[in-house]
C-alpha positions as YAML, in Angstrom:
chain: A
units: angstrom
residues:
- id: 1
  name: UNK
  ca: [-22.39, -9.56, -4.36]
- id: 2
  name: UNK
  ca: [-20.68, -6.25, -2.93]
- id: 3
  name: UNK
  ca: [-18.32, -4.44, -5.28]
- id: 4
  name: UNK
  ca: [-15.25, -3.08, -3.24]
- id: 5
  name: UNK
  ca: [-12.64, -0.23, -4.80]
- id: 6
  name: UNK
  ca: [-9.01, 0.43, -3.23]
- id: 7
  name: UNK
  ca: [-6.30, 2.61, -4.30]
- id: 8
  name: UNK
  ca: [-2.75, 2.91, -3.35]
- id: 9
  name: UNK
  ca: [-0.41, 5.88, -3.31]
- id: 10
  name: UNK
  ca: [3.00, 6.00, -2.73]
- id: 11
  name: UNK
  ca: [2.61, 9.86, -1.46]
- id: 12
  name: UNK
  ca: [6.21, 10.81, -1.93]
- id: 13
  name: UNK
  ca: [7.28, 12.09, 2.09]
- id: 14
  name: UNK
  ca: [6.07, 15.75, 2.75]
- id: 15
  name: UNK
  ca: [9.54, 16.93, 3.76]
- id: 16
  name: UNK
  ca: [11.25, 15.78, 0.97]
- id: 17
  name: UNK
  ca: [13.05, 18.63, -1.30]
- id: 18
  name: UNK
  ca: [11.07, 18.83, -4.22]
- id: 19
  name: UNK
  ca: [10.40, 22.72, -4.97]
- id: 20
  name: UNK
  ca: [7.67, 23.03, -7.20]
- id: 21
  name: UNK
  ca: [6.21, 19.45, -6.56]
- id: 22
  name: UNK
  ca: [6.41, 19.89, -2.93]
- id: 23
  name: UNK
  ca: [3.99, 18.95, -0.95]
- id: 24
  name: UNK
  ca: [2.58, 22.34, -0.03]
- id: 25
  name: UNK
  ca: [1.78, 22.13, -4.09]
- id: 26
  name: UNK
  ca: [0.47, 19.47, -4.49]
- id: 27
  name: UNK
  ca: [-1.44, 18.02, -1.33]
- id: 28
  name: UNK
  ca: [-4.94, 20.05, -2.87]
- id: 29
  name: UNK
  ca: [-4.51, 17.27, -6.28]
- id: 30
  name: UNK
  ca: [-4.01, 14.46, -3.72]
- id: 31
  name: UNK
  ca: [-7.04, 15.02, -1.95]
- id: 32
  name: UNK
  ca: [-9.47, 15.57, -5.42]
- id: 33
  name: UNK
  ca: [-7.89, 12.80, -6.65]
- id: 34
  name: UNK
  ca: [-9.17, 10.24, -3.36]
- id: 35
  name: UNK
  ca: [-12.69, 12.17, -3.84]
- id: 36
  name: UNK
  ca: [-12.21, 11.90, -7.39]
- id: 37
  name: UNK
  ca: [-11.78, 7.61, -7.28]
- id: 38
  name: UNK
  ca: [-13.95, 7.92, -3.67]
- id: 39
  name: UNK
  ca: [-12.96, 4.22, -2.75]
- id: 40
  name: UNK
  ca: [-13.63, 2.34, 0.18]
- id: 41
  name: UNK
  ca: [-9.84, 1.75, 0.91]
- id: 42
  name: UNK
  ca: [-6.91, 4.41, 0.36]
- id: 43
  name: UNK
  ca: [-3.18, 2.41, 1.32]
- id: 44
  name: UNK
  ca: [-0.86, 5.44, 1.36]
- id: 45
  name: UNK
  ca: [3.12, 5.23, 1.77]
- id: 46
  name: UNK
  ca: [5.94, 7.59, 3.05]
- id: 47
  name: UNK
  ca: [3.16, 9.82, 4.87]
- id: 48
  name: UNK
  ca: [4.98, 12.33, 6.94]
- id: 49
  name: UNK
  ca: [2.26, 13.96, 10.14]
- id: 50
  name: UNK
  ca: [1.51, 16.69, 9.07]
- id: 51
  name: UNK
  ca: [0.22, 14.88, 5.34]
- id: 52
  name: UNK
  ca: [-1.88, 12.15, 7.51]
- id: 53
  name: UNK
  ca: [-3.02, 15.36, 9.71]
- id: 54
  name: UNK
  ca: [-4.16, 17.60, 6.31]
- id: 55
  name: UNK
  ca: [-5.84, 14.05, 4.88]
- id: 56
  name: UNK
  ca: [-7.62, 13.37, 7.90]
- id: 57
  name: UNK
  ca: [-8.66, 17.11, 8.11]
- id: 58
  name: UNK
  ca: [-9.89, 16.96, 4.37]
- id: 59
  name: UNK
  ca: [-11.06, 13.34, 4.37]
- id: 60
  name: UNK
  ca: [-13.99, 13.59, 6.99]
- id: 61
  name: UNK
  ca: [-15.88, 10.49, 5.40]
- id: 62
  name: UNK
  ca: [-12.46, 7.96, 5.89]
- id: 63
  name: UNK
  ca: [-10.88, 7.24, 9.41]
- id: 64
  name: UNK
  ca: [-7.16, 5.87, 9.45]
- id: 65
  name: UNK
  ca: [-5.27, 2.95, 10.93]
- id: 66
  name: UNK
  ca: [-1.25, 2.89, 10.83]
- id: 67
  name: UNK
  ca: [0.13, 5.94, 12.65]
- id: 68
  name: UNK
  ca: [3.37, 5.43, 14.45]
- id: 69
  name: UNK
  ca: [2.88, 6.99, 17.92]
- id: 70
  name: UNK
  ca: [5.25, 8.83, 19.36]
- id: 71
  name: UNK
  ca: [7.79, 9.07, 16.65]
- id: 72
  name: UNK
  ca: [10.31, 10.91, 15.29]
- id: 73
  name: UNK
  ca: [8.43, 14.17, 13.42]
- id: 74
  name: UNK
  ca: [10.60, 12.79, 10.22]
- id: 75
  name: UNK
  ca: [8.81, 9.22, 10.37]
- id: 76
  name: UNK
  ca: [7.19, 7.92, 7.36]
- id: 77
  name: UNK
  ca: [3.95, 5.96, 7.69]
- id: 78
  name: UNK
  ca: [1.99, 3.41, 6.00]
- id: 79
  name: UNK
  ca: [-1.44, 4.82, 6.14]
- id: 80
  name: UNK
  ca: [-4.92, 2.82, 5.64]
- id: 81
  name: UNK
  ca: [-7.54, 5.14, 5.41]
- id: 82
  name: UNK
  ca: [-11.11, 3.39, 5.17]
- id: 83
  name: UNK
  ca: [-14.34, 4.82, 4.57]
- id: 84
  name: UNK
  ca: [-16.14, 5.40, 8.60]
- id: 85
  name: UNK
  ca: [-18.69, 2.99, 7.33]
- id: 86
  name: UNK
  ca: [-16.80, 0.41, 7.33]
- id: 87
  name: UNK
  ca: [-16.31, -1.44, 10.98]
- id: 88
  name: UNK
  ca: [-12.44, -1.77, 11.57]
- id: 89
  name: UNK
  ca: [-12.79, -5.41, 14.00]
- id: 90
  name: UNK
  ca: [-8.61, -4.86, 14.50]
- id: 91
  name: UNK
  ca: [-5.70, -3.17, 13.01]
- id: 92
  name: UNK
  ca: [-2.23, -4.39, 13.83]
- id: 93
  name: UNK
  ca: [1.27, -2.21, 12.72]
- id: 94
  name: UNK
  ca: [4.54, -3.85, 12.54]
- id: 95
  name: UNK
  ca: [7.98, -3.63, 11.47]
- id: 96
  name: UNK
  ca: [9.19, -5.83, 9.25]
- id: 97
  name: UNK
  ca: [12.04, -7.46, 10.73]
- id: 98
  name: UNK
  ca: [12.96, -10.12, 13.24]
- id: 99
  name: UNK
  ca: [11.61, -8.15, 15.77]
- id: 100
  name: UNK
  ca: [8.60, -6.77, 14.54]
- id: 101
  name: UNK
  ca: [7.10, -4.94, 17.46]
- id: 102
  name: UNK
  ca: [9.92, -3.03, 18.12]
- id: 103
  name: UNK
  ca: [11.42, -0.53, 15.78]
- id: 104
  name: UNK
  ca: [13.95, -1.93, 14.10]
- id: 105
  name: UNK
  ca: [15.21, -3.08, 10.82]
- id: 106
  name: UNK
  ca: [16.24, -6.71, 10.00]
- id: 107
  name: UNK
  ca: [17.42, -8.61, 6.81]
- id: 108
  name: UNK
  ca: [20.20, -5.71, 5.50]
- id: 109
  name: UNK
  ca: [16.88, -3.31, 5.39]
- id: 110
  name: UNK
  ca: [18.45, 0.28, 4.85]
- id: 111
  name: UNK
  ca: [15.12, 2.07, 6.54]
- id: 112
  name: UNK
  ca: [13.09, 0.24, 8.95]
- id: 113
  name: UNK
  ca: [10.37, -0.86, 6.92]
- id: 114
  name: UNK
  ca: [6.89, -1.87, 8.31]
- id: 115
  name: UNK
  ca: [3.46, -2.43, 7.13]
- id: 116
  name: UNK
  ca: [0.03, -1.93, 8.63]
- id: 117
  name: UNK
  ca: [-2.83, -4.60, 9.11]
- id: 118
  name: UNK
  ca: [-6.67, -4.01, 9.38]
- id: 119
  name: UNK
  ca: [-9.50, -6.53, 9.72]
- id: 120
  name: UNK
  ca: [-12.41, -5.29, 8.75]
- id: 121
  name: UNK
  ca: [-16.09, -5.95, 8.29]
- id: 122
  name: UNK
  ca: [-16.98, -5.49, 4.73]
- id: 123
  name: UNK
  ca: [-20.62, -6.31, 3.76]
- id: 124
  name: UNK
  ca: [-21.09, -8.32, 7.00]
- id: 125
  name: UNK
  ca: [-18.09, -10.51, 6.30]
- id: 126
  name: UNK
  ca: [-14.25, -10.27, 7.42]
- id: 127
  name: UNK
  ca: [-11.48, -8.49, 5.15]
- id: 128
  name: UNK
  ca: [-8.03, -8.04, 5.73]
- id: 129
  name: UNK
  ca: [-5.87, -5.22, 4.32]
- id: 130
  name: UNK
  ca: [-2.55, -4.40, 4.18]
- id: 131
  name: UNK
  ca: [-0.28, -1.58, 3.44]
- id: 132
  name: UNK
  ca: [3.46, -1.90, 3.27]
- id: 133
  name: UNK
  ca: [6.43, -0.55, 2.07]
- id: 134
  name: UNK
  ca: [9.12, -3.20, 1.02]
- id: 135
  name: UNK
  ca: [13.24, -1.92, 1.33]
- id: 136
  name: UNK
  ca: [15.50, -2.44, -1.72]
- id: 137
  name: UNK
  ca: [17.37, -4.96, -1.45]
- id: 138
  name: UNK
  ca: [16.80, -8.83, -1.84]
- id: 139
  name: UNK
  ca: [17.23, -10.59, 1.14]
- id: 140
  name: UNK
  ca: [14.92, -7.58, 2.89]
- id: 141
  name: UNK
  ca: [12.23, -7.85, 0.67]
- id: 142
  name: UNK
  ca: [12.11, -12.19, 1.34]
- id: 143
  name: UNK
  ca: [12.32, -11.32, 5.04]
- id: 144
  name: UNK
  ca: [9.60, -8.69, 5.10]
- id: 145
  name: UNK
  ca: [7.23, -11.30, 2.87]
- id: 146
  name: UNK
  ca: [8.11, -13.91, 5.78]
- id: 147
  name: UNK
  ca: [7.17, -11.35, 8.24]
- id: 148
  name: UNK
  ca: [4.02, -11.04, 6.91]
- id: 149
  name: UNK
  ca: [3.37, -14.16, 6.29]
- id: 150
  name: UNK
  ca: [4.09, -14.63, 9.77]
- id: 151
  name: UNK
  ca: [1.24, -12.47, 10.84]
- id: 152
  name: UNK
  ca: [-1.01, -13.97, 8.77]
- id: 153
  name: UNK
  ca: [-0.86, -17.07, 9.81]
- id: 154
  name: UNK
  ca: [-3.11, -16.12, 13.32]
- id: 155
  name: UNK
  ca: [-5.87, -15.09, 11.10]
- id: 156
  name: UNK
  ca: [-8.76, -17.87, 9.15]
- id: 157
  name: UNK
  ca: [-6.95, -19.00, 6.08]
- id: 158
  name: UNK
  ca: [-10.70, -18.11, 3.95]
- id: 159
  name: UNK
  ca: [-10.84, -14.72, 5.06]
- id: 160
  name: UNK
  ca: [-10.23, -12.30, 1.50]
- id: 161
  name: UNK
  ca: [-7.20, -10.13, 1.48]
- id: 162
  name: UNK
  ca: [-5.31, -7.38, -0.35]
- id: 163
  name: UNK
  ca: [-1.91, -6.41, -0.40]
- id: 164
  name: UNK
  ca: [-0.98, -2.91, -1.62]
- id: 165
  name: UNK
  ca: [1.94, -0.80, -1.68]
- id: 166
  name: UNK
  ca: [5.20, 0.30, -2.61]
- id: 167
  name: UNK
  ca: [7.54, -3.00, -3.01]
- id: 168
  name: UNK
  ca: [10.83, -1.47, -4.62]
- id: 169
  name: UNK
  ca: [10.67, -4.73, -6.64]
- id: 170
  name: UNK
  ca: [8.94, -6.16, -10.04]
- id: 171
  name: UNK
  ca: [7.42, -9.09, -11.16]
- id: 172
  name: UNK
  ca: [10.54, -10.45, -11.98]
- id: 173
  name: UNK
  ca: [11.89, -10.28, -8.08]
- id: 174
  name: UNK
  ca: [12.22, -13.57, -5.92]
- id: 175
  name: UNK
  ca: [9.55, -11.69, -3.13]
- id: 176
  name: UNK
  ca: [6.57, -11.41, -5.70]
- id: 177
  name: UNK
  ca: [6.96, -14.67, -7.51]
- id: 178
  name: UNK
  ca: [6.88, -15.80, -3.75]
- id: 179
  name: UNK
  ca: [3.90, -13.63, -3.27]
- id: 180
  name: UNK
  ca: [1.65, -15.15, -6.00]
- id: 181
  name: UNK
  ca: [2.65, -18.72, -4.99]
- id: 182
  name: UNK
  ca: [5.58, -19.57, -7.18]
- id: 183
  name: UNK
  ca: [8.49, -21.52, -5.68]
- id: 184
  name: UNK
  ca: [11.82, -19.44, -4.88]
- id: 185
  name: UNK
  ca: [14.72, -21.25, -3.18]
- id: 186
  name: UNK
  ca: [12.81, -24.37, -2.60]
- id: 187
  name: UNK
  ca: [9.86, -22.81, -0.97]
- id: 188
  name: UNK
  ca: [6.44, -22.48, -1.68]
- id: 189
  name: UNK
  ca: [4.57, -19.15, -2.10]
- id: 190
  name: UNK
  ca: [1.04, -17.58, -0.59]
- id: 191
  name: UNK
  ca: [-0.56, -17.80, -3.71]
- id: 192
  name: UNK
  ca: [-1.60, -13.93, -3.79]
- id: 193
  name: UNK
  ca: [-3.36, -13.13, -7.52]
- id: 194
  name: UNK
  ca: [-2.07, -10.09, -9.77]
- id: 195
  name: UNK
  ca: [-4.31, -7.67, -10.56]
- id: 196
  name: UNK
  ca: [-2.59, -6.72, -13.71]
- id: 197
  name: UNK
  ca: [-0.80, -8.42, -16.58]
- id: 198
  name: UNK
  ca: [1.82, -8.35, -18.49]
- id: 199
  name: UNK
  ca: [3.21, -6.30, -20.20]
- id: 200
  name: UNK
  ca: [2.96, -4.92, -16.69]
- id: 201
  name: UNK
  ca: [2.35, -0.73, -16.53]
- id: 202
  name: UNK
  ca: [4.89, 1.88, -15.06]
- id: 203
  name: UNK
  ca: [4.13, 3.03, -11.72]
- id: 204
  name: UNK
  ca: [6.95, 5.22, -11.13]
- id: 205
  name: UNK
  ca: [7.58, 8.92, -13.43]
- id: 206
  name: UNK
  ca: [9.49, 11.73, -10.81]
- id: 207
  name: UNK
  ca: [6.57, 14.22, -11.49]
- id: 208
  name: UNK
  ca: [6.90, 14.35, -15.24]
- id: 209
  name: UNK
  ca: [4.25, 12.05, -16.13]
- id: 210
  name: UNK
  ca: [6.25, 10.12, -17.91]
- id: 211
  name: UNK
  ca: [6.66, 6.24, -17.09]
- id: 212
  name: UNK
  ca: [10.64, 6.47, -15.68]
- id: 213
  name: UNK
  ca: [10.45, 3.38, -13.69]
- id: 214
  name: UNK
  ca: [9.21, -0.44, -13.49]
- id: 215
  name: UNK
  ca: [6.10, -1.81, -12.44]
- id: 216
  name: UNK
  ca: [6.68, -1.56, -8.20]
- id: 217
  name: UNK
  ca: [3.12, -0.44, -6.61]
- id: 218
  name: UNK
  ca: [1.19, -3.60, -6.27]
- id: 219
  name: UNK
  ca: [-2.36, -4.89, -5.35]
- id: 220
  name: UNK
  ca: [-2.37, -8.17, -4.64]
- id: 221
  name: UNK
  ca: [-5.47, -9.94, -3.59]
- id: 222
  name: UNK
  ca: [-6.49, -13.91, -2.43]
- id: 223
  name: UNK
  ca: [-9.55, -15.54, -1.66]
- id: 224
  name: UNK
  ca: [-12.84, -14.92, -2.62]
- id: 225
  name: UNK
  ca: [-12.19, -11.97, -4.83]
- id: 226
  name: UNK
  ca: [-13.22, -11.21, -8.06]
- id: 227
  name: UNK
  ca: [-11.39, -8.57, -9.92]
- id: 228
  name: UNK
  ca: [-13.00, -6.53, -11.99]
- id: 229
  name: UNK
  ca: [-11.21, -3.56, -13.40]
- id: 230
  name: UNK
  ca: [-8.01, -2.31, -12.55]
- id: 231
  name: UNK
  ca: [-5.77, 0.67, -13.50]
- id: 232
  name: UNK
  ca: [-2.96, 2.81, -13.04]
- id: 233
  name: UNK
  ca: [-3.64, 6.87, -12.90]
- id: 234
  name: UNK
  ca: [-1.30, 8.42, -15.04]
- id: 235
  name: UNK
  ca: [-3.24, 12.06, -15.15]
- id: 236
  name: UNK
  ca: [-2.75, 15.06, -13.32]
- id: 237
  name: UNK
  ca: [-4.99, 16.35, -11.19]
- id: 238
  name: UNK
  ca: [-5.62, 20.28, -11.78]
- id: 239
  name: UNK
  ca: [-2.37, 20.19, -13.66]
- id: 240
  name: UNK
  ca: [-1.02, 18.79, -10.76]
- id: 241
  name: UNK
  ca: [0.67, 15.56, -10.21]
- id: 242
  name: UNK
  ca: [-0.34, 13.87, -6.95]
- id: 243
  name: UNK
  ca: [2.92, 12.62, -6.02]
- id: 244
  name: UNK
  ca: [6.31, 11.11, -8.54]
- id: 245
  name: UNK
  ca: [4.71, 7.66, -8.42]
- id: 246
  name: UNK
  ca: [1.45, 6.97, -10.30]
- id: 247
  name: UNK
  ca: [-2.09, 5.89, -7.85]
- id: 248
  name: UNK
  ca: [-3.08, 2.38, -8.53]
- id: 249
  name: UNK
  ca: [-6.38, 1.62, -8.50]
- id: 250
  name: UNK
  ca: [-8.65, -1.88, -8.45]
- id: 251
  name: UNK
  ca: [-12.41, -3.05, -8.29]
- id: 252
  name: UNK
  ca: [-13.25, -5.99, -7.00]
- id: 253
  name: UNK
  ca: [-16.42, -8.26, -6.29]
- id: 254
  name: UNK
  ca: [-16.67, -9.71, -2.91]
...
């Protein structure tokens, strides 16, 4: 049995105003914080180029799947970074709308949301990981779960997967009870298992360190998974946080 760490970061977007937390500050903590964990999968949100281009740089044992190219320099990317070891069979990025290779924005999104796909070989067997980045409101976060669900559906229904990212939502929201296979609005769900429990942890503190916010950076796994640990990374790193939401970390047996 293989034992398989990921970790996901909602970075906070390099050109974002933050003075003393910007990136330039802070991007030294992010990067001893991934050697720190050193896990075989890193799902990153709101990554700006020039923060995938310093990562890469300073990451020489990971390559990357999800970069938007060309784009807008302001663009924010789900990033999947993965250790070189590991054979990437296909990676796939999408928006999540009704049109979800073209970029767009569908379902009252306010930002045009996507999420990026790999299918890997891990231990000689397949793996699928995600990264997304859900919008705010309701009815975009159902849509962007049926989008996925969408793209899902071309791939072996035994094949293990994991979910991570930044959903803007909590347990209590109509998308994950979807997620981990509870009916919402007469439909069923994808049966997707929680890595933690209640009374569910913070994952949001505005660089103070303090839990500020709900429980809305998920990893959620299905298949043949075991979890083993899991944990949210409320340190700083050199006295420095790594970005205003907290890393999220799991272990898993495959």
């Amino acid at each position: 049995m293989k034992r398989l760490s990921v970790l996901s970061l909602n970075l906070r977007f390099g050109l974002a105003d933050d003075g003393p937390n910007a990136w330039g500050h802070r991007k030294e903590s992010v990067v001893k914080l991934f050697r720190k964990h050193n896990p075989d999968f890193i799902a990153t949100q709101e990554a700006n180029y020039f923060q995938i281009d310093f990562l890469a740089e300073n990451l020489s044992e990971y390559n990357y799947i999800g970069k938007r190219y060309p784009g807008p320099d302001f663009w924010q990317n789900n990033i999947l970074f993965y250790r070189n070891t590991i054979p990437c069979k296909a990676d796939l990025h999408f928006f999540l709308s009704e049109t979800p290779h073209v970029p767009s924005r569908s379902f009252g999104s306010r930002f045009p949301r996507q999420a990026t796909l790999g299918l890997f070989q891990f231990n000689s067997k397949p793996l699928i990981c995600i990264d997304t980045h859900f919008d705010f409101a309701t009815p975009a976060q159902m849509g962007a779960v049926r989008v996925i669900n969408e793209k899902l559906a071309s791939y072996d229904h035994k094949i293990p997967i994991i979910l991570m990212g930044d959903f803007n939502a909590t347990p209590e929201s109509f998308c994950y009870q979807w997620l981990v296979g509870k009916e919402v609005n007469g439909g069923g769900g994808l049966d997707f298992n929680e890595t933690f429990k209640t009374p569910y942890p913070s994952t949001h503190h505005r660089f103070t360190g303090e839990p500020t916010g709900d429980y809305i950076d998920w990893i959620l796994f299905k298949g043949p998974l075991r979890l083993r640990e899991c944990e949210v990374l409320q340190g700083p790193i050199d006295g420095s946080y790594p970005s205003d939401h907290f890393p999220v970390i799991a272990v898993f047996d495959l």
